[in-house]
DOVEX-647469 format. One record per atom (N, C-alpha, C): atom name; x, y, z. Coordinates in Angstrom, 3 decimals. Atoms other than C-alpha are relative to their C-alpha. Example, Ala and Ser with C-alpha at 12.3 -4.5 7.8 and 13.67 -1.06 7.14 Angstrom:
<nodes>
<node N; <0.890; -1.190; 0.000>>
<node CA; <12.300; -4.500; 7.800>>
<node C; <0.900; 1.200; 0.000>>
<node N; <-0.820; -1.190; -0.060>>
<node CA; <13.670; -1.060; 7.140>>
<node C; <-0.770; 1.090; 0.730>>
</nodes>
This chain:
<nodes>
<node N; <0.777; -1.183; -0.272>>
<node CA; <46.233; 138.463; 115.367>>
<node C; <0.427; 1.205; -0.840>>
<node N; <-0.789; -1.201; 1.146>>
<node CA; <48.567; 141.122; 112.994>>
<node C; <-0.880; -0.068; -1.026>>
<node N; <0.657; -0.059; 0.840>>
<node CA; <46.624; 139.895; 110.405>>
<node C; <-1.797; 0.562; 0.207>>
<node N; <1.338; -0.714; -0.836>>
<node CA; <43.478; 140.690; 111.532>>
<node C; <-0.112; 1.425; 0.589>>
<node N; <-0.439; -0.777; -0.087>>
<node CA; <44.579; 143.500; 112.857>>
<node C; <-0.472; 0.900; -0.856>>
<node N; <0.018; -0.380; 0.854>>
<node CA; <45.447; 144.595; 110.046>>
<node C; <-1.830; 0.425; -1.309>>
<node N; <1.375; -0.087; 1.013>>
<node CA; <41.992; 144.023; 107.979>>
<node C; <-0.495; 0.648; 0.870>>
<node N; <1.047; -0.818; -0.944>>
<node CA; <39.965; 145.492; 111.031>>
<node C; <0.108; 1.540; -0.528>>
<node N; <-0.158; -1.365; 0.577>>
<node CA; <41.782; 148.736; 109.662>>
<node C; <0.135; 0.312; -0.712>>
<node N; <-0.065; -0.075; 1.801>>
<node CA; <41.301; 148.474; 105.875>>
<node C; <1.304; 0.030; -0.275>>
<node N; <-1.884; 0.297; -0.171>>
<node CA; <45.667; 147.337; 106.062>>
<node C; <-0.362; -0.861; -1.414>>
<node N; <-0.362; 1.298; 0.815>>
<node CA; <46.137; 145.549; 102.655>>
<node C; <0.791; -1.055; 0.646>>
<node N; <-1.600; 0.825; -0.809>>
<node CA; <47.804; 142.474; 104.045>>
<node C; <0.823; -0.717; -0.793>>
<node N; <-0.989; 0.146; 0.830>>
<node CA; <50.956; 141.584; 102.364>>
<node C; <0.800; -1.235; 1.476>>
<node N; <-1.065; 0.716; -1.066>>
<node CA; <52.757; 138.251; 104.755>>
<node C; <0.499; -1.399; -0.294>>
<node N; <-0.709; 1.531; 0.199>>
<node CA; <54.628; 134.948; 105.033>>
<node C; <-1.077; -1.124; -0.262>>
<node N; <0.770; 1.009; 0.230>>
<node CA; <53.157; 131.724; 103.816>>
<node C; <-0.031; -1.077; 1.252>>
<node N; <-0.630; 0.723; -0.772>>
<node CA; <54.057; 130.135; 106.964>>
<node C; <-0.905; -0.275; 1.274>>
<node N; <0.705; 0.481; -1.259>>
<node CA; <52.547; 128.403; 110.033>>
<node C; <-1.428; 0.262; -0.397>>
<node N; <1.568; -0.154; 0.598>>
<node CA; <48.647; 129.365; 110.139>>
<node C; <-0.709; 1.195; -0.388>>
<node N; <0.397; -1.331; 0.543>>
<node CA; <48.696; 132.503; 108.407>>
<node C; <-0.763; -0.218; -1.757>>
<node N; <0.756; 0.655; 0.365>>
<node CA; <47.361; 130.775; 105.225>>
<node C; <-1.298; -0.670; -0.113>>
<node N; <0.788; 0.290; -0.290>>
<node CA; <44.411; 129.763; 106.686>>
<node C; <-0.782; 0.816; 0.934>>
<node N; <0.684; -1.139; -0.273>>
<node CA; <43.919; 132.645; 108.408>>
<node C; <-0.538; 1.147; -0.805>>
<node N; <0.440; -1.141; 1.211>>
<node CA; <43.914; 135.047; 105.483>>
<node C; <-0.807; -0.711; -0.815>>
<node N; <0.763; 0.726; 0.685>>
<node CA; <42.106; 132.471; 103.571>>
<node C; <-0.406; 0.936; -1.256>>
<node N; <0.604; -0.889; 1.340>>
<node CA; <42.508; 134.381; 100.562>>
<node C; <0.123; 2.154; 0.041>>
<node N; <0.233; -1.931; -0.301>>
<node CA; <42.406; 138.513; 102.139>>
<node C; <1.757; 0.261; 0.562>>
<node N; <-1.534; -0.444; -0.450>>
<node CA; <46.324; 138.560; 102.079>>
<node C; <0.901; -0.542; -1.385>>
<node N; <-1.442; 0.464; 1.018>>
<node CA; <49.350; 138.210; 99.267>>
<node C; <0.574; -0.575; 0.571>>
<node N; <-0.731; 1.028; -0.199>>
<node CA; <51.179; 135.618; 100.548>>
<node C; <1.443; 0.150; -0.956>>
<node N; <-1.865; -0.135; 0.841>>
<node CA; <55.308; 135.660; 99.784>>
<node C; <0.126; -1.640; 0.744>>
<node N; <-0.222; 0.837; -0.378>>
<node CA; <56.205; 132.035; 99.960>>
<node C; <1.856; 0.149; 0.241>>
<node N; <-1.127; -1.055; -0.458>>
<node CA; <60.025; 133.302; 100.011>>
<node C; <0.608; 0.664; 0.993>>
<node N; <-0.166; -1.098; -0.935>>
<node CA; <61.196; 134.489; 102.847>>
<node C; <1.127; 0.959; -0.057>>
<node N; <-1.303; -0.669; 0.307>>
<node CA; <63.994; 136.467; 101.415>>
<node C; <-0.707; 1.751; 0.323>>
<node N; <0.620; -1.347; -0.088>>
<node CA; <63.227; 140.184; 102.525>>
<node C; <0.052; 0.753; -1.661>>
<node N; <0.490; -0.641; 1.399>>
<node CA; <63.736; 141.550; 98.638>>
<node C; <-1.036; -0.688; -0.377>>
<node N; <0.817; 0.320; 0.703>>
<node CA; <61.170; 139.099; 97.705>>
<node C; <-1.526; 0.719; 0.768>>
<node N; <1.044; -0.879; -0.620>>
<node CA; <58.767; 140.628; 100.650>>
<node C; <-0.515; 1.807; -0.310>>
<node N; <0.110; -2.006; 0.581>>
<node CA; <59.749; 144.426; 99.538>>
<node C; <-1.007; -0.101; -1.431>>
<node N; <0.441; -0.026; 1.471>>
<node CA; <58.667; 143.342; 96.042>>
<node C; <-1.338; -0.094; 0.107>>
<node N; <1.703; 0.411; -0.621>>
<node CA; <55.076; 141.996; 97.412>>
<node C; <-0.775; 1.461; 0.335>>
<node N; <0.427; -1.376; -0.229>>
<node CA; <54.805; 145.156; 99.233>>
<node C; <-0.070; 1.438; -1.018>>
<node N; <-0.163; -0.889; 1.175>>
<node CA; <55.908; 147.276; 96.208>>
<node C; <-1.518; 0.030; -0.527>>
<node N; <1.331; 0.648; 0.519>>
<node CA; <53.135; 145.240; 93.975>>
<node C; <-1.446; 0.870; 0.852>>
<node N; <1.061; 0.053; -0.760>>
<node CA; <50.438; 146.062; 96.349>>
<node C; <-0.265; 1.527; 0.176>>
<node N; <0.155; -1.303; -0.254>>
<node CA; <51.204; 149.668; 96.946>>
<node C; <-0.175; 1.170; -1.197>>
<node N; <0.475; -0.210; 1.236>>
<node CA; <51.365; 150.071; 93.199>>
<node C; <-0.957; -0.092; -1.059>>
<node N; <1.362; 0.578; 0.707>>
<node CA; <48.637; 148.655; 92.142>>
<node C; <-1.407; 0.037; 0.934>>
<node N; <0.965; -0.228; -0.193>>
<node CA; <45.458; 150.528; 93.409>>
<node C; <-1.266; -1.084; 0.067>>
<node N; <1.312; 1.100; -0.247>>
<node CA; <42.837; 147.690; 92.737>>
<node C; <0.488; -1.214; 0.750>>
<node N; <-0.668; 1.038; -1.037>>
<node CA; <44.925; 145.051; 94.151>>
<node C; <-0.027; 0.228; 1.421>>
<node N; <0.386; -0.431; -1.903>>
<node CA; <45.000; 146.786; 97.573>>
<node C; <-1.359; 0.406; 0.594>>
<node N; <1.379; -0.036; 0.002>>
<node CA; <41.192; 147.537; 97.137>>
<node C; <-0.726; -1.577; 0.568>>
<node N; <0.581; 1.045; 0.126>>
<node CA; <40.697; 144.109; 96.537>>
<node C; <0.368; -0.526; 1.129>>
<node N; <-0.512; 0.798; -0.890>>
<node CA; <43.016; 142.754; 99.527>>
<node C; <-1.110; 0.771; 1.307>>
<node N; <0.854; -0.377; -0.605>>
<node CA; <40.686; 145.134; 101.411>>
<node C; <-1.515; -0.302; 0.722>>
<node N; <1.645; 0.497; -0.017>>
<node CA; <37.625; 143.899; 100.623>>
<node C; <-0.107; -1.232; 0.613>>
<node N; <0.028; 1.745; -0.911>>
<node CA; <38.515; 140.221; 101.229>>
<node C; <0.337; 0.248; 1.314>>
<node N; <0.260; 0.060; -1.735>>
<node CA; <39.561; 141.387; 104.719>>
<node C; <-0.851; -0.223; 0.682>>
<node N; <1.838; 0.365; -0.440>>
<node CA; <36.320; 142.631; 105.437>>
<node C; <-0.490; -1.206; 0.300>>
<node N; <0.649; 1.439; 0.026>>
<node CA; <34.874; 139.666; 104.629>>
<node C; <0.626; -1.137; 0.526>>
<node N; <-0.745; 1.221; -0.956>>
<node CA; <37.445; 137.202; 106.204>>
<node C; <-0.391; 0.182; 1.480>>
<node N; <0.610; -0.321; -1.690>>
<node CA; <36.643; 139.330; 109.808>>
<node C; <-1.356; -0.130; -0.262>>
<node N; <1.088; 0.266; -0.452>>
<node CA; <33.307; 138.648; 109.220>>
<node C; <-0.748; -1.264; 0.371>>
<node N; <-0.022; 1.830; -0.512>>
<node CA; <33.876; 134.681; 108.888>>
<node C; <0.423; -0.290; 1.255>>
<node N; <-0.467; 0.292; -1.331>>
<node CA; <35.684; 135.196; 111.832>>
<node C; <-0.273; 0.514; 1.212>>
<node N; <0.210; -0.561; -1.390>>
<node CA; <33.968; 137.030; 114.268>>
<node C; <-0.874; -0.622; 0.746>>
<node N; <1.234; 0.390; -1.379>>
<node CA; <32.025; 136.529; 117.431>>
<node C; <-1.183; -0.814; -0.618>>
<node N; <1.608; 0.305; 1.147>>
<node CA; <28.464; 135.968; 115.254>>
<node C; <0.360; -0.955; -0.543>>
<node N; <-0.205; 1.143; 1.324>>
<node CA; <29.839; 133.857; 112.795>>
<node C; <0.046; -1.243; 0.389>>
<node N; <-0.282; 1.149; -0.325>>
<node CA; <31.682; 131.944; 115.211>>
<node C; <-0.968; -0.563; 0.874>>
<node N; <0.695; 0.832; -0.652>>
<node CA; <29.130; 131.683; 117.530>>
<node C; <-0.916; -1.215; -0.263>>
<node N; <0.906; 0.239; 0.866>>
<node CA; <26.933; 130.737; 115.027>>
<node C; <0.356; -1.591; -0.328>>
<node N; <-0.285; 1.462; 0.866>>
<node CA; <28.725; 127.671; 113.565>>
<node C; <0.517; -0.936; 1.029>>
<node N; <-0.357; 0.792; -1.335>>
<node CA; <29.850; 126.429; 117.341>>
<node C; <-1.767; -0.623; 0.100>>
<node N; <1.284; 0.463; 0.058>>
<node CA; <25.839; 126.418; 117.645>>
<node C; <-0.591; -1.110; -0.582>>
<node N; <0.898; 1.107; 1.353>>
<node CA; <25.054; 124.501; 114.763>>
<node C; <1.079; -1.337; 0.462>>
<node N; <-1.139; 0.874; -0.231>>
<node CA; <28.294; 122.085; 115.577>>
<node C; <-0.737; -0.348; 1.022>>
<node N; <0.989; 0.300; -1.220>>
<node CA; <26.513; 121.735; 119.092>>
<node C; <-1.037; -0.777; -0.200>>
<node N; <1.544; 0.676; 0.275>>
<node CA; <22.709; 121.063; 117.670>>
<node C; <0.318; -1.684; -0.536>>
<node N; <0.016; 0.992; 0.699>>
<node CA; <24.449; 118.505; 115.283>>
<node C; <0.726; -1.007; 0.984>>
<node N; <-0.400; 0.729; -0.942>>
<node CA; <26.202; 116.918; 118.079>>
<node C; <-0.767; -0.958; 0.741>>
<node N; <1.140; 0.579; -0.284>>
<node CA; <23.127; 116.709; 119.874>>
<node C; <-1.171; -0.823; -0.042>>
<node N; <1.389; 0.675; 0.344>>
<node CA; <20.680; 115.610; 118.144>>
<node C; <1.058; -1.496; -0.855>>
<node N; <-0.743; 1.292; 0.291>>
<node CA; <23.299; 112.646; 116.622>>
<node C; <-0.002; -1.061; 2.017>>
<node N; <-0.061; 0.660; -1.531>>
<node CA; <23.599; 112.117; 120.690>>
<node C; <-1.746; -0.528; 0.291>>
<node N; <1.586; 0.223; -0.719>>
<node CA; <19.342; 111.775; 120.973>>
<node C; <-0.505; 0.860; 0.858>>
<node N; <0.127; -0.777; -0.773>>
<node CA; <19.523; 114.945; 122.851>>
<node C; <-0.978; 1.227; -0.759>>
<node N; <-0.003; -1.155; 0.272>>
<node CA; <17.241; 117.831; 122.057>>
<node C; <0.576; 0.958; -0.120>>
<node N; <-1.111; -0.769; 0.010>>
<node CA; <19.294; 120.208; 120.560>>
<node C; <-1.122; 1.619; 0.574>>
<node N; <0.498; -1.002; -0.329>>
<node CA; <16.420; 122.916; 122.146>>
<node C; <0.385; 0.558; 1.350>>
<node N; <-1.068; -0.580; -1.093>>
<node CA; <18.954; 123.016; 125.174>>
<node C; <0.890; 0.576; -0.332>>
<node N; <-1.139; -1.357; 0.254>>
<node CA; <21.291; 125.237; 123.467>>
<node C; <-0.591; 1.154; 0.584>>
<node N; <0.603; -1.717; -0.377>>
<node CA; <21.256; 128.694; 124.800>>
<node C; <-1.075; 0.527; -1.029>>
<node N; <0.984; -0.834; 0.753>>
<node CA; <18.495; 130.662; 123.296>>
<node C; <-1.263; -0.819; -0.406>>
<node N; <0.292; 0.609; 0.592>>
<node CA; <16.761; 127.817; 122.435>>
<node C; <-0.385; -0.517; -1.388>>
<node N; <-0.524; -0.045; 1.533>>
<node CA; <18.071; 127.789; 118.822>>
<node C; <0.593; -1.617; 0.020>>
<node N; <-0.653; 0.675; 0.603>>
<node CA; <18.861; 124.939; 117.033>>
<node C; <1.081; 0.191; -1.082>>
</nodes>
């Protein structure tokens, strides 16, 4: 959730390569594979020095919270659902809304 966090409030994110933070930033974070804290200062340096770089980690936030929000997700649970369904022989016009 830090990460996220973070993008919700235009945060360049600068973090560990570790567990499912990788796949959470999917790209809207610098990644330090390293966990040596000078190699993290240095990341953070980079990032705070370099104006388009923290623009850019910006932007991909954005756009990562938008793969990941409510909408998106509801969206692709939906479709995961229909395709469920209709592989089952079920009208997928029993989803809520009646959206396929």
């Amino acid at each position: 959730m830090p990460l996220l966090e973070a993008m919700a409030h235009d945060v360049p994110v600068v973090a560990y390569a570790s567990t499912a933070v990788p796949e959470t930033a999917a790209g809207a974070a610098l990644l330090v594979d390293d966990k040596s804290p000078t190699v993290l200062a240095a990341a953070v340096h980079r990032v705070i020095s370099d104006p388009p770089l923290a623009a850019g980690l910006v932007a991909a936030g954005r756009r990562r919270l938008g793969e990941l929000g409510l909408e998106a997700s509801s969206r692709r649970l939906e479709a995961a659902l229909a395709h469920i369904l209709t592989a089952s022989g079920v009208a997928p016009a029993g989803l809520p809304g009646g959206r396929a």
